[in-house]
C-alpha positions in Angstrom: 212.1 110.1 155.1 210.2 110.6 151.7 212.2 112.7 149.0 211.0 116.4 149.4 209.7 116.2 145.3 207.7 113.3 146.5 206.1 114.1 149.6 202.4 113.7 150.5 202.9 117.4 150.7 204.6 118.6 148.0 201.8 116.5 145.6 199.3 118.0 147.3 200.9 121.5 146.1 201.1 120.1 142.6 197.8 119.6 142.5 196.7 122.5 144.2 198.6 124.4 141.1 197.3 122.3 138.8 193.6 122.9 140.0 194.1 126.6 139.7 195.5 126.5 136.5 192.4 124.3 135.0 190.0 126.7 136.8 191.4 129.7 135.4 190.7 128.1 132.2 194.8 128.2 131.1 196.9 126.1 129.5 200.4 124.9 130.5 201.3 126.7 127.2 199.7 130.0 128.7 201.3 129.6 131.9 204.3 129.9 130.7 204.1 132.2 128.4 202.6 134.3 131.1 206.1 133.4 133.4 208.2 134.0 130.4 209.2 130.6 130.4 209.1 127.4 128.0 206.2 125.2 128.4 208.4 122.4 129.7 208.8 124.7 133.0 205.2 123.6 133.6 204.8 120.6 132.6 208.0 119.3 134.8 206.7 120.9 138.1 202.8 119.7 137.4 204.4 115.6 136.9 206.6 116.5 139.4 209.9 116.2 137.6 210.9 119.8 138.6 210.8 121.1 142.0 209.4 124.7 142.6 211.5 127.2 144.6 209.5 130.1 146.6 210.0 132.6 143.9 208.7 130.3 141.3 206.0 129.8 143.4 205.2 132.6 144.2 205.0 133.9 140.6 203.1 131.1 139.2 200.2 131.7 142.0 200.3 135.8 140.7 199.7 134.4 136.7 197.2 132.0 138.4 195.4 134.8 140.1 196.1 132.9 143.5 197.3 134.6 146.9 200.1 132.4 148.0 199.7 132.3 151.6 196.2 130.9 150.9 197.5 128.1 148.6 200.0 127.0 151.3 197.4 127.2 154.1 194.9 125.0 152.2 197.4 122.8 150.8 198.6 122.4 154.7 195.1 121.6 155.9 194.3 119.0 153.3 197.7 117.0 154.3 197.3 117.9 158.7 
């Protein structure tokens, strides 16, 4: 079985994340500051060196001005 931080799945998220991020025209730096967190934060879950838990999630789809439950539903179509 494939490490959960390197699924198919779980880089499909990434990228979903990071997608939203470049569309809403932010940087890692603004993410983060927008999390109240260091710019590292970011930057390890985008590459992938940082797994995100559901509340992390969950708040960096809010900054993004994403709805959660549609991230995760398109992420799980792309990957079915």
């Amino acid at each position: 079985m494939t490490a959960p931080l390197h699924s198919p799945t779980y880089a499909r998220l990434r990228a979903s994340l990071i997608d939203a991020r470049e569309r809403a025209g932010l940087t890692q730096a603004e993410v983060a500051k927008r999390l109240q967190r260091v710019q590292s934060f970011v930057s390890k879950y985008e590459l992938g060196e940082r797994r995100l838990d559901v509340v992390d999630f969950i708040a960096v789809c809010s900054c993004l001005g994403e709805d959660p439950a549609e991230v995760l539903r398109r992420v799980l179509a792309e990957v079915e």
